[in-house]
N, C-alpha and C positions, 0 to 999 in steps of 0.2 A: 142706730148710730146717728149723732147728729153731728154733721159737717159745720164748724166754725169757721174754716178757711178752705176755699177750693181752690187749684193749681186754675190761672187763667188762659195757662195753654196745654194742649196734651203731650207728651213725648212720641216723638217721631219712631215708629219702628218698621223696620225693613230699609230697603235701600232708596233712597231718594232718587229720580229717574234722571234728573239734568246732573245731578254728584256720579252714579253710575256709570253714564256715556261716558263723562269727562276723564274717569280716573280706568275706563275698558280702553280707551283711547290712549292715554299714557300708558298701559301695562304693553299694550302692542308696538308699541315706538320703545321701548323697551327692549320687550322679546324681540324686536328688527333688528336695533341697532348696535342694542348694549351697550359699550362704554361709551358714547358717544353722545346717546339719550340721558343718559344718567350725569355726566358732564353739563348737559345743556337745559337739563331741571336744576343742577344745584345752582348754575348759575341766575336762571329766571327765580327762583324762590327764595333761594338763602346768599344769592350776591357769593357764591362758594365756588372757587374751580382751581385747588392746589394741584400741584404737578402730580401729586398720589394720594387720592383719596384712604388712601392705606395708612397706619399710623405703625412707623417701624420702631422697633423695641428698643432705641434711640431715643427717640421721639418719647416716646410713652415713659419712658425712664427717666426725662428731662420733666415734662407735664406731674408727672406725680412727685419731684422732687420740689416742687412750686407749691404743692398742696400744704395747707396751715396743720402742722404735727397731730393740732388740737380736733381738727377734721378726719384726719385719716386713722386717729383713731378710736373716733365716733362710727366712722363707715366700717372697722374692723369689729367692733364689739357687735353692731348691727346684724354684720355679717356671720359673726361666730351665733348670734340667737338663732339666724336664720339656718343655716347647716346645721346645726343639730336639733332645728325640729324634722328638716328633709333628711338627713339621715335617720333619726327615727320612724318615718314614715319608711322608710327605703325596707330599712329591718322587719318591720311587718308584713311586705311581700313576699312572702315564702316560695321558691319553686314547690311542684308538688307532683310525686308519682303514687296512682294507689293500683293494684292490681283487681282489678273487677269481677276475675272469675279466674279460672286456673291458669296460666300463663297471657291472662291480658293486659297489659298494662299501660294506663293511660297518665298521663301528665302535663304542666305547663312551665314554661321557663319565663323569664322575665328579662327582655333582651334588649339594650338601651340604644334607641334611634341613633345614627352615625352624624348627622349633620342638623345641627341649630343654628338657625337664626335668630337672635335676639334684638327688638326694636325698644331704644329708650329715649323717649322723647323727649322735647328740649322747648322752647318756645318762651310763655313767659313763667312757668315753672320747671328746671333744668331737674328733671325725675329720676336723680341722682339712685332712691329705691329701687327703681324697676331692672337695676344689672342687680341687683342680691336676689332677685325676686326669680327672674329670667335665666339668666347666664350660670349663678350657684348654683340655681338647683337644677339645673342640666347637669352639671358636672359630679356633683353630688350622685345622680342617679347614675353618671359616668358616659356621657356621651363623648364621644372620643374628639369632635369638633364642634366649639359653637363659636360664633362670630356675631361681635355687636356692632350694631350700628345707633348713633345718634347725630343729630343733626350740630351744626354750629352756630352760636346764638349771638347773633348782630355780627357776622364777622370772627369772632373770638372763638377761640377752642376753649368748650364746657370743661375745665382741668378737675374740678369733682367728680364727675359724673366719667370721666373716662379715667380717673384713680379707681373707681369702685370696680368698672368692667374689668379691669387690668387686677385688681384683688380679686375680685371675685372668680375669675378663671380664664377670660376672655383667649382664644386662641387668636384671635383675629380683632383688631377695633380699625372702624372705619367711621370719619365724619361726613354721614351722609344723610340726609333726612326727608321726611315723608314719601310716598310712593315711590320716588326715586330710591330709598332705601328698602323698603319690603320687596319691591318690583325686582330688584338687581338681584337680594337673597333668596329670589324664591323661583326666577327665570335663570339666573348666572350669565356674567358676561366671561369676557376675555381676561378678566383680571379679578373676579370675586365666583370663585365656586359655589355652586347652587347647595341651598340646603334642604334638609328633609321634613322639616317641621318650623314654621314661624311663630313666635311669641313675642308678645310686650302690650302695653298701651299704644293709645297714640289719639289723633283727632278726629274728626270724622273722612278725610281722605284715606288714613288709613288704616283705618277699620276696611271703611268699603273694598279698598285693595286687599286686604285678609279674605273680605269674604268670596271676593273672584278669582283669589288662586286659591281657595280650600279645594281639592281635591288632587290640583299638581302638586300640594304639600299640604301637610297637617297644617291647623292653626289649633292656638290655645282654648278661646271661646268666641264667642262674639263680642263686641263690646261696642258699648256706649255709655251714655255720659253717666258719672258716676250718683249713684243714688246711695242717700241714709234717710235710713227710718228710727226715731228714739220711741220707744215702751216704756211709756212709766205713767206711774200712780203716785198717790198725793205724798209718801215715801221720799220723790225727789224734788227738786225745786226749781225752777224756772229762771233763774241765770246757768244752770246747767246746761238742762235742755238745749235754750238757746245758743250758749255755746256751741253744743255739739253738734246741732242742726247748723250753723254757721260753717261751723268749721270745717263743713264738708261740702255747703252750698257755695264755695270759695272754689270751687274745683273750675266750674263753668257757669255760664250762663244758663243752661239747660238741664242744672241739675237735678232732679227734685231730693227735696228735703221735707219727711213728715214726721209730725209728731200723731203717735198713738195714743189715748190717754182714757181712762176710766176719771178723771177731774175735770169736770168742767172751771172747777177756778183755778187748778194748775195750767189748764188749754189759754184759758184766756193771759193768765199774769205773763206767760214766756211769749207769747202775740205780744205784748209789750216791752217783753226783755228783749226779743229781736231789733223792734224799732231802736231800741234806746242804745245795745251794742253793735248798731248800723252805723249810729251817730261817729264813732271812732275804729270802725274796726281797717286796716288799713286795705283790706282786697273786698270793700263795700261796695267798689263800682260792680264787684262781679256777683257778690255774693248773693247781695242786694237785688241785683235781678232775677239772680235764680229763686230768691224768696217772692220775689212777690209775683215770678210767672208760672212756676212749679210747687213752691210752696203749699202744705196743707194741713189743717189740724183738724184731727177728727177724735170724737169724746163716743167710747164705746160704755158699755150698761157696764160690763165685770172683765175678766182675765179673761174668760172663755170666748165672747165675743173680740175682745181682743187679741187673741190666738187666730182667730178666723180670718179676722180682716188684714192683718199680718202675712197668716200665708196664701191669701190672694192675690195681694201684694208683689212679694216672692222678690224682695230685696235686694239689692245686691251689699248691704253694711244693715245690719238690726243689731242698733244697740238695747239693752234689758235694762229698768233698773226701777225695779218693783220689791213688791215683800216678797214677791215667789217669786223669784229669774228661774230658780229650776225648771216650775211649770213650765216657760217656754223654751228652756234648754232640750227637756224630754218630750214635748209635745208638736214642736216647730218642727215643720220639712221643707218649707220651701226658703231659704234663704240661700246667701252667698257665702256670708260668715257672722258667725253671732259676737257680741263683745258686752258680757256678762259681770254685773252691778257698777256702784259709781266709780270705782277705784280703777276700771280700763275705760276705753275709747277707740275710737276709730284710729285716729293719726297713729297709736299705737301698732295697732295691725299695718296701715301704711307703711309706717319706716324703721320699725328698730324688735318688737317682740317675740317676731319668730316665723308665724304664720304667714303664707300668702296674699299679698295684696291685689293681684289681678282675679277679679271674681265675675262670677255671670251677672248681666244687668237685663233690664228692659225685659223681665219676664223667664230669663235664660235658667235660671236657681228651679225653677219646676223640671229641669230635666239633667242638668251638671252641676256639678260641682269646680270652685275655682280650680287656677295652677296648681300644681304638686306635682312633687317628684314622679310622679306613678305617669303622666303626662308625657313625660320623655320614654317611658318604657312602654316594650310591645311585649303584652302578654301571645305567649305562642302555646299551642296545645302540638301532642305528638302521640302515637301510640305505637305500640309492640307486641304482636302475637308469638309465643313462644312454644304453646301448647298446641300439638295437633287435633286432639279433641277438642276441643274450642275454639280454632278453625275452622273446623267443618262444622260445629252446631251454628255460630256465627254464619257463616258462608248461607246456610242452609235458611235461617230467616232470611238472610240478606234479597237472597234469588230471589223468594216467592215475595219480599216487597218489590226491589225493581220490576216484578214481574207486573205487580198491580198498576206503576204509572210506565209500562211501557217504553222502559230503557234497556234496552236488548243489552248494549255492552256492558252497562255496568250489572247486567244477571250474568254474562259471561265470565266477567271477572268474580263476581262470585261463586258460578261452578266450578272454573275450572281450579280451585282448590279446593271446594267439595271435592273433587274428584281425584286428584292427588292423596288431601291430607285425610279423607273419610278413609283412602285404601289403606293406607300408612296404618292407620287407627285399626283396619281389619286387621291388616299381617301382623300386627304388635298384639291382637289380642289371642 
């Protein structure tokens, strides 16, 4: 593989130790004080302290009535791709009971988490996507409460971005933002009931606060700053490329953005195309940095070594657009989400075609997979013995294993229905 462009800094991963304190420190002034802490962050961060951080269905009725016609229903069609690819996925869960031997019967139910929190952030792009993304497809999978929170931007209430929550199913919206919003949904104060699982984006405060209540509550995955990777061969052409490498290295400063390439004179022309659509692209301050500190282009021998260094990689956006996109369709496992020849793109998974846009980054795609409806659901397992001969055979291995690691009562509980349901099996025969 030869490296044309290397990233001049590496991506950060795990928790930063002075971001860490800072934000264990707020979750505890939090969990103390509750409505009070939470009050006294919106005020220090977002200049925010209304009389109800609660938005009543007054409120929300008035804010979406503000919304341009031509908006709302861009965020409805959005939203209709996006429910019915989460109800398709929902349908391929099947409960399932099979009977395993003469009256045993074992199975799993598919049982939807009671309480979401959903985080969509606001800042200087108002991630108007992330309630179809979040809040839909909780309710989709039928969670009986979820509650969003986003922050308020310069002052002003985001009136897009809380039309979509309000569409999208929102039981609850509140303008509340960074740790002071995940902090409050996932500890509960006096006036915001705690939830059972958190989701959404957010920045690196509230990531970190994700990952120091994962355990008092689910989170989605981990996240950080968002990564694309383009695959292509001499097939595509180099104002593409660069496009789409741009158009995702616009997220942050810290993005990275690579390009994959079997061309060396496709690698080098889009190194060129970038410069050139730097010159006018309007989020250069941002994007522009992410290219030139994360940035990287790297020229592999064929597909196969392309394939390789791919899912090393382990993406979290691998765009295709080669003679063979299938080969990486059928061959690729470590990604977040694939976006297969020139005619899709990322922004498309972003905001409008169906699939989920919250995906594992920073290495996370080697072990998860993004949001989906299946993420609100708790696979449960059950069983039922019905048969007394198959109790007591059951029973009968059961004993002499607990017998082997020396757990006395659970051989108990094995006997003593050997001993019941073996007699039962005598007298019946």
């Amino acid at each position: 593989m030869k490296v044309l462009k290397e990233a001049t800094k590496k991506g950060a991963h795990g928790s930063d130790v002075e971001l860490s304190t800072k934000v264990a420190g707020i979750l505890a002034d939090i969990e103390q004080r509750g409505d009070a802490a939470v009050r006294d962050l919106s005020e220090k961060f977002d200049k925010w302290s209304p009389e109800s951080f609660r938005l009543s269905a007054e409120q929300i009725e008035a804010i979406v009535a503000e919304v341009d016609p031509v908006t709302i229903a861009d965020i409805e069609f959005a939203q209709t791709q996006i429910r019915n690819f989460a109800q398709v996925q929902l349908d391929s869960m099947l409960p399932v009971e099979v009977e395993t031997l003469p009256g045993v019967f074992l199975g799993h139910k598919h049982i939807p988490v009671q309480n979401v929190g959903a985080y969509v952030p606001g800042g200087r792009y108002p991630m108007v996507a992330s309630a179809h993304m979040s809040v839909l497809t909780a309710k989709v999978a039928g969670v009986p409460r979820v509650i969003a929170c986003t922050p308020p931007i310069n002052g002003e209430i985001p009136k897009e971005t809380v039309a979509a929550m309000h569409m999208a199913g929102a039981d609850e919206i509140y303008l509340i933002g960074g740790i002071q919003a995940v902090g409050a949904m996932a500890l509960g104060t006096d006036t915001i009931g705690s939830v059972d699982v958190l989701v959404g984006p957010g920045n690196a405060f509230v990531a970190e606060a994700k990952r120091q209540l994962y355990g008092r509550v689910g989170i989605d995955l981990p996240a950080g700053p968002t990564e694309t990777l383009i695959i292509a061969d001499d097939s595509c052409d180099a104002e593409m490329c660069a496009t789409d490498l741009l158009g995702q290295a616009e997220h942050g400063p810290s993005s990275p953005a690579v390009l994959l390439t079997n061309s060396e004179e496709l690698a080098r022309a889009t190194m060129v195309e970038v410069d050139r659509q730097l010159e006018t692209l309007p989020t250069a301050d941002v994007a522009g940095v992410a290219w030139q500190d994360y940035g990287r282009v790297l020229v592999c021998e064929d597909h196969v070594e392309m394939l390789a260094v791919a899912d090393d990689l382990a993406f979290e956006h691998v765009q295709v657009m080669t003679t063979d996109d299938d080969y990486f369709l059928n061959n690729m496992v470590n990604y977040g989400a694939l976006f297969l020849g020139p005619m899709t793109h990322v922004a498309n998974g972003d905001k409008v075609i169906g699939t989920n846009h919250t995906l594992p980054t920073q290495g996370a795609a080697r072990y998860t997979g993004g949001l989906w409806v299946g993420k609100f659901l708790k696979t449960c397992t059950y069983q039922r013995v019905t048969n007394a001969e198959s109790a007591t055979m059951i029973g009968e291995y059961c004993s002499r294993l607990c017998a082997i690691e020396n757990f006395a009562g659970h051989k108990a509980q094995a006997d003593i229905r050997v001993e019941r349901y073996g007699a039962k099996t005598a007298v019946e025969a």
